[in-house]
N, C-alpha and C positions, 0 to 999 in steps of 0.2 A: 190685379197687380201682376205686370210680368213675375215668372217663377225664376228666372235672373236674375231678378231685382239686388236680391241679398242672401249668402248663405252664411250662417253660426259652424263657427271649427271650433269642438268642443266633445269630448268623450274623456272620460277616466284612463288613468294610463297604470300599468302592473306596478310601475314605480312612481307614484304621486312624488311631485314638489314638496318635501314636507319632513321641516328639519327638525321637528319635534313636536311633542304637544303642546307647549304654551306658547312656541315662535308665534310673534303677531303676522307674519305670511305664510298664512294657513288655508291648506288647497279647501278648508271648508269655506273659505269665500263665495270658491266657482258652481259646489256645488248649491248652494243658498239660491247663488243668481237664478242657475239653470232650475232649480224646483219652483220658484217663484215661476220663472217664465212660462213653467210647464201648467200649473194652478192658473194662468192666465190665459191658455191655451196659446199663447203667443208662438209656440215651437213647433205645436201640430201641423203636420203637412206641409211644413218650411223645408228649407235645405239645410242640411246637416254635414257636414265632415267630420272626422275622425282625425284629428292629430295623426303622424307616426313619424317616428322622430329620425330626427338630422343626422346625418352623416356626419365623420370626420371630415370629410374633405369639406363641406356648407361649412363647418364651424370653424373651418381654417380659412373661413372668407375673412375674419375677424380675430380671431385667437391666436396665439401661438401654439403650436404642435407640444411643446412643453407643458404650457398649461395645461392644456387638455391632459396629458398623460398622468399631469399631478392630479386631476379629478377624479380620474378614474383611478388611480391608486388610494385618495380620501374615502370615495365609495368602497373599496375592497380592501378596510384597515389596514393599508402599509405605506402610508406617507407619514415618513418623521415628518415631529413638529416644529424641525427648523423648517424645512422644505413649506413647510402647511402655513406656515405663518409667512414666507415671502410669495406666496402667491394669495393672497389673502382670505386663506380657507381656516378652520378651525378657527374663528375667531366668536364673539357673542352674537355680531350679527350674518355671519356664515358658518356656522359651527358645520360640523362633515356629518353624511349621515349616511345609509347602505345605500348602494347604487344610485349616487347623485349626480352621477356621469350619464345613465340610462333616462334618469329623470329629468333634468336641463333641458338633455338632447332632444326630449320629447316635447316637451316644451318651444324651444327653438323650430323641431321641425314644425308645429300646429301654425307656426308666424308666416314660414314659409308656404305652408299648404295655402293659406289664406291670399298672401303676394299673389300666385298662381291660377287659384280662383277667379282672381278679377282680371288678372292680364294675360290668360291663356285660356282660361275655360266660358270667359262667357258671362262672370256674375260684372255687378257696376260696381258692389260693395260686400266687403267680407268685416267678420267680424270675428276674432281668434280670442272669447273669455281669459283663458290663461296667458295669455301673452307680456308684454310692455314692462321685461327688464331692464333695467335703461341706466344700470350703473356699473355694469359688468367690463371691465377694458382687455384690450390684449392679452396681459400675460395677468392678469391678476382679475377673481370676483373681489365684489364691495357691494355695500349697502344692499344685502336679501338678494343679489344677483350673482349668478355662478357665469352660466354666456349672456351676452346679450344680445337675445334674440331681436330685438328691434335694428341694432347695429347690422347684424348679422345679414336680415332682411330687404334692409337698404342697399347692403354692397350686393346680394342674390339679385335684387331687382335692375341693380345697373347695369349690372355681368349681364345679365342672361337679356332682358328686356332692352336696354339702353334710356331707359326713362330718367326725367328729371324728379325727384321726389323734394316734397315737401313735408318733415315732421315736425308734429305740433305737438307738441308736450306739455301737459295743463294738472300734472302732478305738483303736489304740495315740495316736491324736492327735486332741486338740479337734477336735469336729463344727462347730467355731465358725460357719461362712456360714449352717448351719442354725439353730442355736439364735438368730443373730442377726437371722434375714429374721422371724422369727414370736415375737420374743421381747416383745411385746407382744399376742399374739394367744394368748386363753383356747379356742379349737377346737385349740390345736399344743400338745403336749406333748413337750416333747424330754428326755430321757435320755440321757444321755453318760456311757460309764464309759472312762476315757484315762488316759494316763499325766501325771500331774502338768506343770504348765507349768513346773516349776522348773526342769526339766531339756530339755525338749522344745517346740521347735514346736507350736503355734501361740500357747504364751505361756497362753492362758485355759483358761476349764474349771474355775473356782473354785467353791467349794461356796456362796459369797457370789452366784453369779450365779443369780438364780432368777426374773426377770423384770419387766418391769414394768407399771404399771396394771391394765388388764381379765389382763391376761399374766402377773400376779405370784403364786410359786406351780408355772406349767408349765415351769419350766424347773429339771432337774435335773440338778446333776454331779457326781459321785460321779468325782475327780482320786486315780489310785491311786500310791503309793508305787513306788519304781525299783526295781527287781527281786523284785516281787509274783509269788509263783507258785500252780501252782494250786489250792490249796484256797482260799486266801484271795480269790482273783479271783472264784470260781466263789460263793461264800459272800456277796460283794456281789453278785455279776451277780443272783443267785436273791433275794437279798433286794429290793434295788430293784427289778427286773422287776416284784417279782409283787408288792409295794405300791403299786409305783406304778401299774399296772395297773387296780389294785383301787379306787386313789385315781380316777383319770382315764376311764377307764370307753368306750375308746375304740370307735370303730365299726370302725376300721382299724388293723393295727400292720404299721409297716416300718420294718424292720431293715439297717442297715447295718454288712457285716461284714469290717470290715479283717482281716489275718491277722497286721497288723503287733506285737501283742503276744508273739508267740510267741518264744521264746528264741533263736534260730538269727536271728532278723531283724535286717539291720545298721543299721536307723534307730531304736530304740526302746529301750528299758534295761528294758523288763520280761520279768519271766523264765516264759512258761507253756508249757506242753508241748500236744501233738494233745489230748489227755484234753478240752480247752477248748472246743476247737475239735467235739467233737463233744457237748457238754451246749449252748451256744450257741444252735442252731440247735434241739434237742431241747426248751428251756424257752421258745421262741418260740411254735413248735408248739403244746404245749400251753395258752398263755397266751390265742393265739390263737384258739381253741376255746372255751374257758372264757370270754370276753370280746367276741369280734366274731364270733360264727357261722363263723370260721375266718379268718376275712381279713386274707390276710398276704402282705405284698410284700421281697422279700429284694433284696438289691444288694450288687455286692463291695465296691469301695474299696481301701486300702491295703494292703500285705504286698509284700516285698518280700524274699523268700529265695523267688524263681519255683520252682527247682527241686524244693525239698524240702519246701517250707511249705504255700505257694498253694495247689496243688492240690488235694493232699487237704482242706487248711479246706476248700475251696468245693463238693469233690463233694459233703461231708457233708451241706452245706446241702441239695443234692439230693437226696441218698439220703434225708436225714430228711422232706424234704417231700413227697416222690414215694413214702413207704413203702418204701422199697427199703435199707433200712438192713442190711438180713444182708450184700449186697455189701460192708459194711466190716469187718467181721469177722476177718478173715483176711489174707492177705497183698496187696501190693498186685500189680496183672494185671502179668506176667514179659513180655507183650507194648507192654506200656508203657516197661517199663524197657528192653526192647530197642529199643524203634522210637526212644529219646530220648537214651538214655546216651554215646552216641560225639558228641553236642553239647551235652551237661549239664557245666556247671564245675562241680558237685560230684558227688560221690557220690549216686543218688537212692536213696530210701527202697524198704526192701521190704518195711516192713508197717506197717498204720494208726495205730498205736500209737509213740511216740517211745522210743527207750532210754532206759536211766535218766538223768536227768541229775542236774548235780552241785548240792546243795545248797546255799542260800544260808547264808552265816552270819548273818546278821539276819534272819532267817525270822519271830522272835517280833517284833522292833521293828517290822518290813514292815506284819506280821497287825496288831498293835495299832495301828498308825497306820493303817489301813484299813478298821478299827471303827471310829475314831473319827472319821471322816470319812464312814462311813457314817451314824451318828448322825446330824451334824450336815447332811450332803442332805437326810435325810429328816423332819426336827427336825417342817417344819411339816406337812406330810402326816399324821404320829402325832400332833400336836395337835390337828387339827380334827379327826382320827379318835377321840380320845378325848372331845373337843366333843360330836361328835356324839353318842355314846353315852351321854352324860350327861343329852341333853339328851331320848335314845329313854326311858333311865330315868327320865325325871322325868315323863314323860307316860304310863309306864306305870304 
């Protein structure tokens, strides 16, 4: 395997992500993933990067300057809680913690080191564990995101690069800060497959939101039914990808991959098994080839059953991008489970593959309302596709 192929941005930072101990966005995620991958030797002799974090000026590609200053005065206790409360800090799901301004930032920079990897130095695909905050806006954090380094990412990559990007967003919750920073901008096309806002945070994600002016058109949501399992998830995810794909025609595609869908997750009502989690990162791959000469930037984001879930979603990611995929095969390394299980609140897994689980009983109503919703995302993309055809026939 070319040693280009793929490099993992990933190193501990002096100020971990980490608003407490029981927050369920907990930097023991990252490291679960990376000891797994290490017990699989998946990491030896690969490429590695080191986060180091973002500048003011990069976070003002997306933030306001305000913002930012309220952050870093929440990390350094002197932000009144009127102030903390309209920029949506100190709250249950962004409570302030010491230097969460140095932490973000570190964060955000590892998205960027990774952009830069693939479109200056040479890799086809970067893969940034920590990454894929994806609900963080302008002047205000929301939903476990302070910046959001995805956002931030995208506008880095147009600035400096000039590329057309395409993100895919396959977390259980509206990618909302993304689709809403570029949802006027015809170079962003965003794709979000989520679980319905009827039931879930962050409320949007409707098949009606599809952009506006020069932007109308690149925004696509495909909002799925509450306890969608996998054939049906997997049946939109492949259809939309690789339409819209075909439609948008990007130079770059990054992905952002919550693990939050998966059944066992306790923020989310959809019901999918690992089977997901290893076609996910398999139909990027490919898309990504077929479409950008390879170029493809991953990021984690949500999920939140650390033990048994995270993980394995995220190695897959690496194993699929780094060709290393026989490592998942089989059982999971017996040295993992030892080195982790006398601090693991559950049971952890011992092989890639989830047991059987229990069937929904609206399986067919789930399936049919997720057709019909995929229709309707992709209504106008098939009309100008057939426009266009018509219009190849009529001049031939």
């Amino acid at each position: 395997m070319n040693n280009k192929e793929a490099v993992l941005v990933y190193g501990p930072s002096q100020y971990p992500y980490k608003f407490n101990e029981t927050h369920p966005f907990h930097p023991l995620r990252l490291e679960l993933t990376y000891s797994l991958l290490e017990e699989l030797g998946a990491v030896q002799n690969q490429p590695l990067i080191q986060p180091s974090a973002a500048t003011k000026a990069e976070l003002e590609l997306i933030h306001d300057s305000r913002f930012i200053e309220a952050v870093i005065a929440g990390g350094e206790g002197r932000l009144p809680d009127s102030a903390a409360e309209a920029y949506g800090l100190k709250t249950e799901d962004t409570p302030l913690f010491p230097h969460m301004h140095e932490a973000a930032a570190h964060l955000v920079g590892g998205t960027l080191r990774a952009c830069d990897a693939v479109l200056a130095d040479g890799y086809l695909h970067a893969f940034h564990l920590g990454g894929g905050l994806h609900h963080g806006f302008r002047g205000r954090a929301s939903g476990f995101c302070i910046y959001n380094d995805s956002s931030i990412a995208i506008e880095y990559m147009r600035r400096k690069y000039g590329v057309r990007i395409l993100y895919v967003d396959t977390d259980a919750h509206h990618g909302d800060g993304v689709q809403w920073a570029f949802y006027d901008d015809p170079d962003v096309c965003t794709l979000s497959l989520h679980e319905t806002g009827r039931y879930l945070f962050p409320g949007t994600g409707h098949v009606t939101e599809k952009g506006t002016g020069k932007g109308y058109g690149f925004s696509i949501n495909v909002p799925l039914d509450a306890f969608t399992e996998d054939d049906s998830f997997l049946d939109v995810y492949r259809a939309a990808f690789t339409e819209v794909a075909d439609f948008f025609k990007p130079d770059i595609i990054v992905t952002q991959n919550g693990a939050d869908a998966h059944y066992l997750d306790p923020l989310s009502h959809l019901h999918v098994s690992m089977n997901v989690y290893r076609e996910i990162p398999r139909l990027a791959h490919q898309l990504a080839h077929a479409y950008c000469g390879g170029k493809w930037v991953a990021v984690g984001g949500g999920g939140y059953d650390k033990w048994r879930v995270v993980p394995r979603a995220w190695a897959l990611i690496w194993l699929e991008m780094s060709g290393q995929t026989v490592f998942a095969n089989d059982h999971v390394p017996q040295a993992w489970i030892d080195k982790w299980k006398d601090k693991a609140e559950e049971t952890l897994p011992t092989t890639w593959t989830d047991a059987a689980i229990p069937e929904i009983p609206r399986r067919k109503e789930v399936t049919a309302k997720n057709n019909l919703t995929l229709e309707k995302a992709l209504y106008h993309i098939r009309t100008e596709k057939q426009a266009t055809r018509k219009q190849v026939d009529k001049h031939e």
